[in-house]
C-alpha positions in Angstrom: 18.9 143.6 120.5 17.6 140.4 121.9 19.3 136.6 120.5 17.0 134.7 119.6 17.2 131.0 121.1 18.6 129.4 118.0 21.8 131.5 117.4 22.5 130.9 121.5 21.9 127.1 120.7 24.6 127.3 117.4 27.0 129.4 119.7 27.2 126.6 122.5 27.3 123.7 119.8 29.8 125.5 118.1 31.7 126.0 121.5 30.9 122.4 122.6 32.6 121.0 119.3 35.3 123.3 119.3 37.0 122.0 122.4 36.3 118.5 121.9 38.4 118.6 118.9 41.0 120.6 121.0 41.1 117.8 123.7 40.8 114.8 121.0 43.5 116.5 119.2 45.7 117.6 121.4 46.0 113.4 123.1 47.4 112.5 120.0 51.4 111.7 119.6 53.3 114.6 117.1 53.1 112.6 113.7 57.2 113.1 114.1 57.5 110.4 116.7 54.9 108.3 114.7 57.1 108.4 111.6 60.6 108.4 113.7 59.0 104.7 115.3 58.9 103.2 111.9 62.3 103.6 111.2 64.4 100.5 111.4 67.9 100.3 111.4 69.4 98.7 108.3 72.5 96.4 110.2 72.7 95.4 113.4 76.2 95.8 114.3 78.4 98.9 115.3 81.0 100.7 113.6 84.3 99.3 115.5 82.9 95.6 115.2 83.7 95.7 111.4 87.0 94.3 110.8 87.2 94.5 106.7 85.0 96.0 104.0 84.5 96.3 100.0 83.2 98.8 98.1 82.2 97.8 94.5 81.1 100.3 91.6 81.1 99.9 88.2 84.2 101.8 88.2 86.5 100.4 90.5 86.6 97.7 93.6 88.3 98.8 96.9 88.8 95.9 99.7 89.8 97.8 103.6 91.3 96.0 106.2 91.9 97.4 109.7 95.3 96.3 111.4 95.5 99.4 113.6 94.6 101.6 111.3 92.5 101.0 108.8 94.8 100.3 105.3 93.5 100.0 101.4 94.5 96.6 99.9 93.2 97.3 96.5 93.4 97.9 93.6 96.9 99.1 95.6 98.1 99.3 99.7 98.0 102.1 101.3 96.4 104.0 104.1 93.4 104.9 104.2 92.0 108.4 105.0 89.7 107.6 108.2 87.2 110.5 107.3 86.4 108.9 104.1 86.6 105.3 106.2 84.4 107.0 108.8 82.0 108.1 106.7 80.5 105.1 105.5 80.9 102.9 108.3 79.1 105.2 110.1 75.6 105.6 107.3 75.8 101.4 107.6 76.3 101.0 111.4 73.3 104.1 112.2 71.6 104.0 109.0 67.5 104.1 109.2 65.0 102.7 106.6 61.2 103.6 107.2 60.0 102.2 103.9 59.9 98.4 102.6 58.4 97.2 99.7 58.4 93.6 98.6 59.3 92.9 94.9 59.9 89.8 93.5 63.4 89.2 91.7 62.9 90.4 88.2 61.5 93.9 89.5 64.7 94.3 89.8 65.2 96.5 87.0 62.4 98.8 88.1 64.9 99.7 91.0 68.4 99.9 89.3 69.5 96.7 91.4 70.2 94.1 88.5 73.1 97.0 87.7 74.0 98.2 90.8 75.7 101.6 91.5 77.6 99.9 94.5 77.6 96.9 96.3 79.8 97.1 100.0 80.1 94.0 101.7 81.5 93.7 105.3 83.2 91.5 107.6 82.7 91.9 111.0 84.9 90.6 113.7 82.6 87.7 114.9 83.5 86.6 111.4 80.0 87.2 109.8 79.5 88.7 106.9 76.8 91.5 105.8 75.9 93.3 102.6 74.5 96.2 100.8 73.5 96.2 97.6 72.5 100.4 96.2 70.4 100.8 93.2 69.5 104.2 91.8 67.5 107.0 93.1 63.6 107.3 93.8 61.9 109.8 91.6 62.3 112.9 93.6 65.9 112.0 94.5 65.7 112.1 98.2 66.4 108.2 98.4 68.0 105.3 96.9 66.7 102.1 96.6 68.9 99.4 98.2 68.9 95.5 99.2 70.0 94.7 102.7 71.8 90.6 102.9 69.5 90.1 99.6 68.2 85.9 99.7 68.9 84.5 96.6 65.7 83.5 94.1 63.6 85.2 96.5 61.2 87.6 96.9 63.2 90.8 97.4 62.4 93.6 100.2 63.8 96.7 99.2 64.3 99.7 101.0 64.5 103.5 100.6 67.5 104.6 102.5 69.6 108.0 102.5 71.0 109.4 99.8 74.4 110.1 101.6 75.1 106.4 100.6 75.6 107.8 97.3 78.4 110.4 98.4 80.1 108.0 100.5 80.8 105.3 97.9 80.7 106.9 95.1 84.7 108.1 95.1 87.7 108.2 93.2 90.5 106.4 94.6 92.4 109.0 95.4 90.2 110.3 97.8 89.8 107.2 99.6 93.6 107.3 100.4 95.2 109.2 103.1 98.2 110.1 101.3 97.5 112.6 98.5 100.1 113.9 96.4 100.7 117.3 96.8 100.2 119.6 94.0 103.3 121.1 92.8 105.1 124.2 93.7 105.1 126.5 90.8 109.1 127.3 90.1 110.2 130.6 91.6 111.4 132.6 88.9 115.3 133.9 89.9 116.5 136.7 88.5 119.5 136.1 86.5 123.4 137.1 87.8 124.5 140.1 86.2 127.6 139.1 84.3 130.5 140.6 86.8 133.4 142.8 85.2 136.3 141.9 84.2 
């Protein structure tokens, strides 16, 4: 059976396309890389230049200073646990953003950042001072909407960032302190002295 002309001419165009997409496709970067490139990091600072921080919900404020250790202030003193510390210090210092939108000020709402969930503010030990204001989720949940060192009467530029933020501020204060109470023992039931005889 003999090919006729044509069908020889589709197979070579077909062959001819075929690997000019595989060479024009295989020069491009991994679209990982592409999207890893566009993420910026929210703070400039690292974790053991901050020297003091707040964390304020609509529940309770905590202020942390670091003598040392690092120690709660209020609402009481006492130390603080360092994983909980650690946490959060970390998401701020390493913490990535590969989404900014600019809004201006009374979009607010919108995002959940008129009523924020938390606002964390930190001292560093050059003495400046940086902020983080968290509004409420994006629709699927996989982000939170947040405001870094927000200008005031400004055009705002919000940011998606992770949604660990949420577990690390988002605490009761006993958790935030190294020294839990310990539950208590349940009493050992003794069994009662047989009268002696007389």
């Amino acid at each position: 059976m003999k090919f006729q002309r044509t069908s020889i001419a589709l197979v070579f165009a077909a062959l001819a396309l075929g690997g000019y997409v595989y060479y024009t496709e295989s020069k491009k970067p991994p679209q990982v890389d592409q999207a890893q490139s566009d993420e910026k990091p929210l703070f400039n600072f690292r974790e053991q230049d901050i020297q003091a921080f707040t964390v304020q919900t609509p529940k309770q404020t905590l202020v942390f200073e670091k003598a040392g250790n690092w120690t709660l202030k209020k609402p009481e003193v006492a130390p603080a646990d360092e994983g909980a510390v650690a946490f959060l210090l970390n998401l701020l210092a390493t913490g990535k953003s590969d989404r900014t939108f600019t809004v201006p000020p009374a979009k607010k709402p919108e995002f959940g950042l008129d009523q924020p969930s938390a606002i964390v503010e930190v001292k560093l030990n050059n003495q400046q001072n940086h902020r983080l204001v968290i509004g409420k989720p994006n629709f699927n949940r996989n982000f939170l909407y947040a405001l870094v060192d927000p200008p005031d009467n400004r055009d705002l530029s919000v940011l998606l960032i992770p949604i660990n933020f949420q577990n690390a501020v988002d605490r009761p204060l006993i958790e935030w302190k190294r020294d839990k109470p310990k539950p208590k023992a349940s009493p050992s039931i003794r069994p009662s002295a047989s009268p002696s005889p007389k």
